[in-house]
PDB file of N, H, CA, C and O in Angstrom:
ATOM      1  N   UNK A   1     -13.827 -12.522  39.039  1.00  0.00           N
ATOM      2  CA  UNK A   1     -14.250 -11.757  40.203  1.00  0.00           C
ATOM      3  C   UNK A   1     -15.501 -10.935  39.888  1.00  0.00           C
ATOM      4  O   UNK A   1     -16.399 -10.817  40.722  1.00  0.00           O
ATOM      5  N   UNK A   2     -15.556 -10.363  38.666  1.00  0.00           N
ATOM      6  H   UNK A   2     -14.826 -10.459  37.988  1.00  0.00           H
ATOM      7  CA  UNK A   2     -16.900  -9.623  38.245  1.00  0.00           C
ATOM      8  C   UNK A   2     -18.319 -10.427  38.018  1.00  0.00           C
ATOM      9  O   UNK A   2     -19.476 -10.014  38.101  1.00  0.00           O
ATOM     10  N   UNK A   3     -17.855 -11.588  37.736  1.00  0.00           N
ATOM     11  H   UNK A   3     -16.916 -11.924  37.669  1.00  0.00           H
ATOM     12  CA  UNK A   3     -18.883 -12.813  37.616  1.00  0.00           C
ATOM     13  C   UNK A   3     -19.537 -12.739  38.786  1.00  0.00           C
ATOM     14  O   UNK A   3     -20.740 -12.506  38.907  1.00  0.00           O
ATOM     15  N   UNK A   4     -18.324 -13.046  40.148  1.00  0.00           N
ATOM     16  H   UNK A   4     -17.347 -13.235  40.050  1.00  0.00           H
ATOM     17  CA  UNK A   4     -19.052 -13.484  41.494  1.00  0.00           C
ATOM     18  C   UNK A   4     -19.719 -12.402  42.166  1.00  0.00           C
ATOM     19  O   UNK A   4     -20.399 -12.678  43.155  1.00  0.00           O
ATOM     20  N   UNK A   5     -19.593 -10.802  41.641  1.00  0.00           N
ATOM     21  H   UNK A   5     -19.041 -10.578  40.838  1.00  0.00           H
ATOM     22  CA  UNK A   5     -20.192  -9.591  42.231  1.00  0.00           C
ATOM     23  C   UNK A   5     -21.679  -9.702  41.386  1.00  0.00           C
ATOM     24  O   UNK A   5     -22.767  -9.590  41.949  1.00  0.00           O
ATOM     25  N   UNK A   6     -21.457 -10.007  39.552  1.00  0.00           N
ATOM     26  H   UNK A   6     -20.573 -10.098  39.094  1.00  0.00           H
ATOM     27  CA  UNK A   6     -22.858 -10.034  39.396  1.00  0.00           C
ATOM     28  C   UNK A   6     -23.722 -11.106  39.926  1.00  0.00           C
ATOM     29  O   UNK A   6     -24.893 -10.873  39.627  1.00  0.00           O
ATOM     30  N   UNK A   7     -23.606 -11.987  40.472  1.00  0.00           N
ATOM     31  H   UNK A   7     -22.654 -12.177  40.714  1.00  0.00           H
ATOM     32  CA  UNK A   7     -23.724 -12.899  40.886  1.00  0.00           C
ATOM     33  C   UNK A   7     -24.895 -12.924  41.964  1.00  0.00           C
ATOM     34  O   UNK A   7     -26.056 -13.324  42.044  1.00  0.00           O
ATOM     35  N   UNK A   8     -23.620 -12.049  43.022  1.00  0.00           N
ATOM     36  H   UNK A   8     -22.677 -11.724  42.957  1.00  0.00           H
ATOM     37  CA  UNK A   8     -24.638 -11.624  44.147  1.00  0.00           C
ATOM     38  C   UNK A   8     -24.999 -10.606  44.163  1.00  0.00           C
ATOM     39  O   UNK A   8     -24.677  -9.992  45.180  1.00  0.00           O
ATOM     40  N   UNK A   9     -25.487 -10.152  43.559  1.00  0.00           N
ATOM     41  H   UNK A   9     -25.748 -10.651  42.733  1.00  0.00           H
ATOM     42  CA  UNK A   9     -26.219  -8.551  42.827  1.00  0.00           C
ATOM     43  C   UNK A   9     -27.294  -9.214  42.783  1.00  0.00           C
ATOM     44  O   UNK A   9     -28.142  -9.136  43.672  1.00  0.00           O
ATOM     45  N   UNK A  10     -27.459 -10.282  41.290  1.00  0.00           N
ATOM     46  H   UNK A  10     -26.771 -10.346  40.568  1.00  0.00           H
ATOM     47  CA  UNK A  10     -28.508 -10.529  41.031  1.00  0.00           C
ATOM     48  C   UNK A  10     -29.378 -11.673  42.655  1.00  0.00           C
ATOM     49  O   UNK A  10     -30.560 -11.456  42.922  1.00  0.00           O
ATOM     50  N   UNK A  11     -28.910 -12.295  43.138  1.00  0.00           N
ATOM     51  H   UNK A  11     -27.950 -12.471  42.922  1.00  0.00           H
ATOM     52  CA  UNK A  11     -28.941 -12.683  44.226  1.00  0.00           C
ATOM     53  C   UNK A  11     -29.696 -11.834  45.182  1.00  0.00           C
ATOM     54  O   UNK A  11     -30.798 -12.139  45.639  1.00  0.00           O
ATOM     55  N   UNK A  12     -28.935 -10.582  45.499  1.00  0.00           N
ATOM     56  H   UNK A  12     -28.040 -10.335  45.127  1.00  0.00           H
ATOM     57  CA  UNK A  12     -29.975 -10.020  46.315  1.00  0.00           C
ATOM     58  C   UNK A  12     -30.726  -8.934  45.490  1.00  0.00           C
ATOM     59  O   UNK A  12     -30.962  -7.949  46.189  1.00  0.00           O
ATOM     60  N   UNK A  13     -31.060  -8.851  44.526  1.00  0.00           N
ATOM     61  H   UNK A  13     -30.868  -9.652  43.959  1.00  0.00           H
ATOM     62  CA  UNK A  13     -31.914  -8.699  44.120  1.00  0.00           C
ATOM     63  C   UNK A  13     -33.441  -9.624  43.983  1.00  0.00           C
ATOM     64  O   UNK A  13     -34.584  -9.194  43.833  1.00  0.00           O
ATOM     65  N   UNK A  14     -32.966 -10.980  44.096  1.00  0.00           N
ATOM     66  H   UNK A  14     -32.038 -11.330  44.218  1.00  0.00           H
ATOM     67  CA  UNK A  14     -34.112 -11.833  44.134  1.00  0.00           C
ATOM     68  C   UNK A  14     -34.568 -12.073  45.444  1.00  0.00           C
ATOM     69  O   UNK A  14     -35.643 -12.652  45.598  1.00  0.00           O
ATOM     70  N   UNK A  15     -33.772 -11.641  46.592  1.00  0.00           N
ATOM     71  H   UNK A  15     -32.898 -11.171  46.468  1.00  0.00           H
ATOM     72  CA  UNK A  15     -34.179 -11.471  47.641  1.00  0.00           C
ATOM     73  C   UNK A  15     -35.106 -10.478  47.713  1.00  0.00           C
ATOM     74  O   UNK A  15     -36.248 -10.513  48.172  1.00  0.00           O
ATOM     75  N   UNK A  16     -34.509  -9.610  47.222  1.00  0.00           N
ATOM     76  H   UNK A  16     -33.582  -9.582  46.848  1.00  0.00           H
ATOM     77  CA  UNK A  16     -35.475  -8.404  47.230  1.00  0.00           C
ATOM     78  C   UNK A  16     -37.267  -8.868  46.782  1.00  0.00           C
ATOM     79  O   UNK A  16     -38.334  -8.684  47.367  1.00  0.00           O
ATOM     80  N   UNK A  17     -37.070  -9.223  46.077  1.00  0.00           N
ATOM     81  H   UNK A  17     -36.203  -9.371  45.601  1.00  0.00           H
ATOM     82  CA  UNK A  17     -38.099  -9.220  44.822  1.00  0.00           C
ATOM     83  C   UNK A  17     -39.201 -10.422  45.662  1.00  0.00           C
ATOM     84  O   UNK A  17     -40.425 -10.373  45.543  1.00  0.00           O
ATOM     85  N   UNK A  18     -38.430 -11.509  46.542  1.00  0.00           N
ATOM     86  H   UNK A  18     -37.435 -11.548  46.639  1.00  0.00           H
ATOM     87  CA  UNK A  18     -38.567 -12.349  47.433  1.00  0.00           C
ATOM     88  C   UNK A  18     -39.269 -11.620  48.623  1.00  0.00           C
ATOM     89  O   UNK A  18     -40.435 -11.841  48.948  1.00  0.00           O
ATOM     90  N   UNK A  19     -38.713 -11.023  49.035  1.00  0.00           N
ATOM     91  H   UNK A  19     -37.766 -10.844  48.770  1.00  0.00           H
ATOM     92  CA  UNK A  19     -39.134  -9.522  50.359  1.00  0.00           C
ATOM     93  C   UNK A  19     -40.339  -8.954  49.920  1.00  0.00           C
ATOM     94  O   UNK A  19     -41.241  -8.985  50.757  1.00  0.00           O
ATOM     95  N   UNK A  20     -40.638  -8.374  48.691  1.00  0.00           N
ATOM     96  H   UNK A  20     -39.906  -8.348  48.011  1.00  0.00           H
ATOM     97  CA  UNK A  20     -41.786  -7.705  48.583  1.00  0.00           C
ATOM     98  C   UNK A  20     -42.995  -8.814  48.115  1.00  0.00           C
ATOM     99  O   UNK A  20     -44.140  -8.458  48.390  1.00  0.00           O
ATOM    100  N   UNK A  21     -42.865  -9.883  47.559  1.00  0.00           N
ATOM    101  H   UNK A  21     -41.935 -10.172  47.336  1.00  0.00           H
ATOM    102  CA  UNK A  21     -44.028 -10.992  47.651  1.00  0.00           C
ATOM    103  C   UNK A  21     -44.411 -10.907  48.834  1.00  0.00           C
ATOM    104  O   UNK A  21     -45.463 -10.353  49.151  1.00  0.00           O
ATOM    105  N   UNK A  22     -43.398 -11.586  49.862  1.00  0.00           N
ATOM    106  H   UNK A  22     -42.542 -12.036  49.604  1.00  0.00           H
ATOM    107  CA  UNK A  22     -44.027 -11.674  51.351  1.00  0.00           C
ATOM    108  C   UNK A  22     -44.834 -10.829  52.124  1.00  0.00           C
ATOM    109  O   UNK A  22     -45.953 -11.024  52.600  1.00  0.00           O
ATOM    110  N   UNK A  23     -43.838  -9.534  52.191  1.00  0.00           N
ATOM    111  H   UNK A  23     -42.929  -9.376  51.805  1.00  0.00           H
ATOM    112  CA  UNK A  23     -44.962  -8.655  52.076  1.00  0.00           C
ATOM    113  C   UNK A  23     -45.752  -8.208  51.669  1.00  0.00           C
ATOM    114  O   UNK A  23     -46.388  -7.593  52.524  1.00  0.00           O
ATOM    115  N   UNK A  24     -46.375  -8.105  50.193  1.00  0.00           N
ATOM    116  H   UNK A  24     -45.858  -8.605  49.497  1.00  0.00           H
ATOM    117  CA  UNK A  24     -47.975  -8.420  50.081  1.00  0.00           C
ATOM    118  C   UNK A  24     -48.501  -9.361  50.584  1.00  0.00           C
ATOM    119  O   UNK A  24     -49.710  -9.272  50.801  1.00  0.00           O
ATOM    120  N   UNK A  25     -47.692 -10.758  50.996  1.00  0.00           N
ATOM    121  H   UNK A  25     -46.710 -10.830  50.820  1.00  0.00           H
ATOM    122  CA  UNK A  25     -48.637 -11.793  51.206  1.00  0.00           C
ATOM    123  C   UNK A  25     -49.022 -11.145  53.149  1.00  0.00           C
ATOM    124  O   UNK A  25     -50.074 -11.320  53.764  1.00  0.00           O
ATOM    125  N   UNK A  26     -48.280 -10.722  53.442  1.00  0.00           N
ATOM    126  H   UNK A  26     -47.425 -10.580  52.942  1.00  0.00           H
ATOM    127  CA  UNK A  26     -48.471 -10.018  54.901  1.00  0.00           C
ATOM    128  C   UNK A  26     -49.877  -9.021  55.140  1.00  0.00           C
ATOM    129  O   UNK A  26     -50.747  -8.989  56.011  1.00  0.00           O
ATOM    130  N   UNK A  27     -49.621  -8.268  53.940  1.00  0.00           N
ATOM    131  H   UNK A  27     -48.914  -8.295  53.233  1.00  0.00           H
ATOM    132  CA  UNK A  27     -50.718  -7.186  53.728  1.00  0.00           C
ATOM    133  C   UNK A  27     -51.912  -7.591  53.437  1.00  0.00           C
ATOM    134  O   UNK A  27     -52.850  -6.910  53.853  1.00  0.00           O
ATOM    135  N   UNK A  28     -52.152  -8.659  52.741  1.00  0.00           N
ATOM    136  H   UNK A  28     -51.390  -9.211  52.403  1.00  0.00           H
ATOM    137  CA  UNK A  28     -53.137  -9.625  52.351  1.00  0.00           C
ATOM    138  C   UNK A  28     -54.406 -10.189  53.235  1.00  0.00           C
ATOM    139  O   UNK A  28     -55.633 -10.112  53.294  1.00  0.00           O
ATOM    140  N   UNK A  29     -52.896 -11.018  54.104  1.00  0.00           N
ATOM    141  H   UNK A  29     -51.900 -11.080  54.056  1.00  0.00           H
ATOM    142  CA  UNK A  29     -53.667 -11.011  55.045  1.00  0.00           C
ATOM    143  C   UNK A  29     -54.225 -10.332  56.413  1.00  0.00           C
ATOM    144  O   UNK A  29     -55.303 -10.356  57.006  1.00  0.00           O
ATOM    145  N   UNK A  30     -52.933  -9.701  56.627  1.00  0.00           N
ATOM    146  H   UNK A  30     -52.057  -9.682  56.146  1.00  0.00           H
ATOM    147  CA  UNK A  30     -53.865  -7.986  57.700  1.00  0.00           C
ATOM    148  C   UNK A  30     -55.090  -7.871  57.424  1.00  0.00           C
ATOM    149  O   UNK A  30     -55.960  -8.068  58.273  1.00  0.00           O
ATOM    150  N   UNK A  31     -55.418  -7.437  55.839  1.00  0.00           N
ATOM    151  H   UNK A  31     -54.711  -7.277  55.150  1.00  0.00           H
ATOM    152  CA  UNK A  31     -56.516  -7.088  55.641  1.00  0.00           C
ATOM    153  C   UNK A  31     -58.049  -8.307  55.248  1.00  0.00           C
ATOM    154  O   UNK A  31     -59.223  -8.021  55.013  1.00  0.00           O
ATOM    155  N   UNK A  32     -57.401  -9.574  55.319  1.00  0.00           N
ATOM    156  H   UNK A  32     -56.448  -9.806  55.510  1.00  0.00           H
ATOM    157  CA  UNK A  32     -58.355 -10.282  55.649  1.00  0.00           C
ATOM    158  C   UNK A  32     -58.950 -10.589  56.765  1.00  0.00           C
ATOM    159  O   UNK A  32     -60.154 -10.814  56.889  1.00  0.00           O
ATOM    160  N   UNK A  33     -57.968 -10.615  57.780  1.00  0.00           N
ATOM    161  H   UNK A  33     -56.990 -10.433  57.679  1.00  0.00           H
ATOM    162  CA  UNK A  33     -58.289 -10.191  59.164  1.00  0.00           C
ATOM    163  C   UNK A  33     -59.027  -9.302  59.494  1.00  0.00           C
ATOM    164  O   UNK A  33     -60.129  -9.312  60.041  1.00  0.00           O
ATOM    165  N   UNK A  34     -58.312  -8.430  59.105  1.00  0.00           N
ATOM    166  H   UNK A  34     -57.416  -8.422  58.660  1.00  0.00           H
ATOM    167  CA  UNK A  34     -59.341  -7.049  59.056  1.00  0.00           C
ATOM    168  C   UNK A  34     -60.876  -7.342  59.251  1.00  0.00           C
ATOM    169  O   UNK A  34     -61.575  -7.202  60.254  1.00  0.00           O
ATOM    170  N   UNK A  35     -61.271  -7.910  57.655  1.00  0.00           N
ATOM    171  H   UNK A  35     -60.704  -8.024  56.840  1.00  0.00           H
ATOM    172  CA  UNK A  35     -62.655  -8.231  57.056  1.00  0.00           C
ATOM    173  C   UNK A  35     -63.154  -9.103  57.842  1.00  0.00           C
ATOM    174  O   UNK A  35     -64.351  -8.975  58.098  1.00  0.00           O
ATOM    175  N   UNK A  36     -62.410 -10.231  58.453  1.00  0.00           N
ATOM    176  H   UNK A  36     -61.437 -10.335  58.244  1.00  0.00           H
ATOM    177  CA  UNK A  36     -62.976 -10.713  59.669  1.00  0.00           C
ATOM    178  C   UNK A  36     -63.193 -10.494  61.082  1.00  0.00           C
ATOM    179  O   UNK A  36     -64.033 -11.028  61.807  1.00  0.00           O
ATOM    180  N   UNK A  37     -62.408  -9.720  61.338  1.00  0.00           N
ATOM    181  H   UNK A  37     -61.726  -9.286  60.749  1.00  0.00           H
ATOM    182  CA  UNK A  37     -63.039  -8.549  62.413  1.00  0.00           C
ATOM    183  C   UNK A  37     -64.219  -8.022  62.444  1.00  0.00           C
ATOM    184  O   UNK A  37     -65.103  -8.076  63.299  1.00  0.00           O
ATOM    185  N   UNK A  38     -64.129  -7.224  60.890  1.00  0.00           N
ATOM    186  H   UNK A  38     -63.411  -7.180  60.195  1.00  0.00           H
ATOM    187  CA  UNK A  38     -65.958  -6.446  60.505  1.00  0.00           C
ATOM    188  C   UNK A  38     -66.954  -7.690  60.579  1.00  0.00           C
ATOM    189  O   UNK A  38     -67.983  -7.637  61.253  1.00  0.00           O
ATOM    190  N   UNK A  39     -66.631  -8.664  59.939  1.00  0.00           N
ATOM    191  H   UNK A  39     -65.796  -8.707  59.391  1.00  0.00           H
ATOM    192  CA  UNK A  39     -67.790  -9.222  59.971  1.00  0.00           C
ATOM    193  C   UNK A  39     -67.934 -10.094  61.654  1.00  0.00           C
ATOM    194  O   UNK A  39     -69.013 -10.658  61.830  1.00  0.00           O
ATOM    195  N   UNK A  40     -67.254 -10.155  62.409  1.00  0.00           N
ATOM    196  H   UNK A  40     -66.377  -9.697  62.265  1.00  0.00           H
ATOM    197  CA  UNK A  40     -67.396 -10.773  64.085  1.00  0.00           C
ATOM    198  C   UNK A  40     -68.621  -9.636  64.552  1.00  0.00           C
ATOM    199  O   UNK A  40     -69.771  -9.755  64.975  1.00  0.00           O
ATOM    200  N   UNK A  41     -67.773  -8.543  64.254  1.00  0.00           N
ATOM    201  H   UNK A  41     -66.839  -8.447  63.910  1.00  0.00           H
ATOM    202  CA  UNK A  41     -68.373  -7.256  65.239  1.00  0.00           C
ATOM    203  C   UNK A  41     -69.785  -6.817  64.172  1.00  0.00           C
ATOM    204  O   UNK A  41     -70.630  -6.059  64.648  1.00  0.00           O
ATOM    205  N   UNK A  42     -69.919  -7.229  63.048  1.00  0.00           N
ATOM    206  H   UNK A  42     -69.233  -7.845  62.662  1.00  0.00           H
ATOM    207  CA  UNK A  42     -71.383  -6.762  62.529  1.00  0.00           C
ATOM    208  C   UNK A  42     -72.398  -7.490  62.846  1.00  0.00           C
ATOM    209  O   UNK A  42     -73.535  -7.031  62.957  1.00  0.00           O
ATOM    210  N   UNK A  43     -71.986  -9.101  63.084  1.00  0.00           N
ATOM    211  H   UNK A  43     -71.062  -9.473  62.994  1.00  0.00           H
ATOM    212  CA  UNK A  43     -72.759 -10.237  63.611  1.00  0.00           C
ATOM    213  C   UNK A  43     -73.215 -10.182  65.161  1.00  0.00           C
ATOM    214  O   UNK A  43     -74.307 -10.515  65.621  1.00  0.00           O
ATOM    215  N   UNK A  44     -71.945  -9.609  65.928  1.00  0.00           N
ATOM    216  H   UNK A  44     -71.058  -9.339  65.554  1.00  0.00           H
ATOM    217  CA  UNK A  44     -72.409  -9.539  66.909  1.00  0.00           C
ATOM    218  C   UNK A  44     -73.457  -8.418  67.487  1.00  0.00           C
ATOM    219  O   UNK A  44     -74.280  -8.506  68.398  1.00  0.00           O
ATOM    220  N   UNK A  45     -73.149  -7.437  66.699  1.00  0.00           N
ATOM    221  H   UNK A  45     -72.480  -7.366  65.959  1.00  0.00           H
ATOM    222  CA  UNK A  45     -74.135  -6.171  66.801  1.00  0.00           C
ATOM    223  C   UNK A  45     -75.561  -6.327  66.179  1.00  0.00           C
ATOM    224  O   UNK A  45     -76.566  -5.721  66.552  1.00  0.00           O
ATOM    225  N   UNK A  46     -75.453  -7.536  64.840  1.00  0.00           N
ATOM    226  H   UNK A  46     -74.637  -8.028  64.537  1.00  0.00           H
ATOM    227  CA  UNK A  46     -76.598  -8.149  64.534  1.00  0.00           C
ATOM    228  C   UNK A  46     -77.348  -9.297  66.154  1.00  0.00           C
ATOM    229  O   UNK A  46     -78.569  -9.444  66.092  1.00  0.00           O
ATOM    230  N   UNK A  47     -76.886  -9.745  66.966  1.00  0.00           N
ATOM    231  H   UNK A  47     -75.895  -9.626  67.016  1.00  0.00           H
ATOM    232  CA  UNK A  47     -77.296 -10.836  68.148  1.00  0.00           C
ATOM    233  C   UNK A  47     -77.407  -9.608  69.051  1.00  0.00           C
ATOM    234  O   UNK A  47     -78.071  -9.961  70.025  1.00  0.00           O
ATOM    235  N   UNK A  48     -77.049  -8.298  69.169  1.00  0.00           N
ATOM    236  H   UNK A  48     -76.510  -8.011  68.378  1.00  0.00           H
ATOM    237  CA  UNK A  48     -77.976  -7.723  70.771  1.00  0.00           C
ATOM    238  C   UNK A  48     -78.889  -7.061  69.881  1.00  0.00           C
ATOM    239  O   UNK A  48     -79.761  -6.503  70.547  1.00  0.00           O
ATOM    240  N   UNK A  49     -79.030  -6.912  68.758  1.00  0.00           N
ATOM    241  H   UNK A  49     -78.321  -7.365  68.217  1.00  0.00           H
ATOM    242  CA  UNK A  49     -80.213  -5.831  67.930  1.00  0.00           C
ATOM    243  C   UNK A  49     -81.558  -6.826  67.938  1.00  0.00           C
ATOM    244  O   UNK A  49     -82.631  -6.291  68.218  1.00  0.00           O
ATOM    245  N   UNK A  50     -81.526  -8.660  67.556  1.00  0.00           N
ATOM    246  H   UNK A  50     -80.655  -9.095  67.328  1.00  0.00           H
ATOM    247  CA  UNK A  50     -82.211  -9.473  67.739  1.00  0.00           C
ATOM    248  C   UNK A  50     -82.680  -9.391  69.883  1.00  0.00           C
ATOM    249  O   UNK A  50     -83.612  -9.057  70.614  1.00  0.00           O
ATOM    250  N   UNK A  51     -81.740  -9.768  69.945  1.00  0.00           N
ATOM    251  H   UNK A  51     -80.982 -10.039  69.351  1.00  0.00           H
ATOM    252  CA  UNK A  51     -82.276 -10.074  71.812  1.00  0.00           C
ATOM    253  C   UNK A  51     -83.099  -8.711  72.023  1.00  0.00           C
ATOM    254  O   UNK A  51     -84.303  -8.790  72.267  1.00  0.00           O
ATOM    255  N   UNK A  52     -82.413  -7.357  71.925  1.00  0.00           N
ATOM    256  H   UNK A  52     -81.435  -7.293  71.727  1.00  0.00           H
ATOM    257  CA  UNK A  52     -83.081  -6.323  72.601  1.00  0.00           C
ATOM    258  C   UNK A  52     -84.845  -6.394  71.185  1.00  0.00           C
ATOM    259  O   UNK A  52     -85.960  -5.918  71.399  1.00  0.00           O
ATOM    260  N   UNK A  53     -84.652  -6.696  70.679  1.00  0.00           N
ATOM    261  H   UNK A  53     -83.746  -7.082  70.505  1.00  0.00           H
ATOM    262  CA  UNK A  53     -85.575  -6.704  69.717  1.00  0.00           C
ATOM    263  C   UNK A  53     -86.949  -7.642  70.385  1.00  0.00           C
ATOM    264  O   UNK A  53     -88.072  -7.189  70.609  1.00  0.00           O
ATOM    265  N   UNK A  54     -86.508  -8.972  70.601  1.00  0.00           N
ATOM    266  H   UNK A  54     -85.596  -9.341  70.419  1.00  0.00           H
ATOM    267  CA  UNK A  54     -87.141  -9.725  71.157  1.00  0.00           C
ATOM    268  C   UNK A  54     -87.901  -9.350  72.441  1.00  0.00           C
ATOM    269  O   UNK A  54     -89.121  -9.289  72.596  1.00  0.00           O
ATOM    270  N   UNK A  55     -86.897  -9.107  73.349  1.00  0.00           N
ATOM    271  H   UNK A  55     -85.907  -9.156  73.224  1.00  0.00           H
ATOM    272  CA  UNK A  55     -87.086  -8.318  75.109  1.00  0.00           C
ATOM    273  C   UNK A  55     -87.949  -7.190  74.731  1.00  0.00           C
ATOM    274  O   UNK A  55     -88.600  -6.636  75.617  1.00  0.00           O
ATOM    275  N   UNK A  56     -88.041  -6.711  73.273  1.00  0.00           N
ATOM    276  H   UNK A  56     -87.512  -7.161  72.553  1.00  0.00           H
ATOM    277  CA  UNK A  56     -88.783  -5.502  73.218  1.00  0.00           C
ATOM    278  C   UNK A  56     -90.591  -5.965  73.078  1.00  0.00           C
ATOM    279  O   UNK A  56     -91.438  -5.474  73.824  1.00  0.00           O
ATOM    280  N   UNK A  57     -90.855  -6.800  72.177  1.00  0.00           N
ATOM    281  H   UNK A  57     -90.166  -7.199  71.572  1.00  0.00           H
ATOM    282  CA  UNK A  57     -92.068  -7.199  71.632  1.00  0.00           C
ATOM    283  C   UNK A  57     -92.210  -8.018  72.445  1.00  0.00           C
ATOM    284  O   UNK A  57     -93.328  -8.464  72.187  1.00  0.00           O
ATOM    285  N   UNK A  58     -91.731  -8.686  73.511  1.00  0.00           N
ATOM    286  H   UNK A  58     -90.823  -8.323  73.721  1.00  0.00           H
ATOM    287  CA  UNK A  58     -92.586  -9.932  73.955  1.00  0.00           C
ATOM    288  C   UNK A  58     -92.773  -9.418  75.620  1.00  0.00           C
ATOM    289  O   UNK A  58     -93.409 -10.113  76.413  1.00  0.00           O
TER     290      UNK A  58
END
């Protein structure tokens, strides 16, 4: 009977251990997202700085 308690001890413990991979792999990517967000919105703020740039000199 003490066998089958360490058993599932160690068990959910590897769940555990299972749980927090994922969640870095979660966090990971949030924040790659993230970085692709910045770079949508820096590009796009780079395309009206060109147009109004253009509309300006010509």
């Amino acid at each position: 009977m003490l066998g089958l308690a360490e058993g599932l001890l160690s068990l959910a413990e590897g769940l555990l251990d299972l749980a927090e991979v994922v969640l870095g792999l979660a966090e990971s990517l949030l924040d790659l997202v993230k970085g692709l967000l910045g770079l949508q919105q820096a590009l796009n703020i780079w395309k009206v700085y060109n147009l109004l740039s253009f509309e300006f000199y010509s």
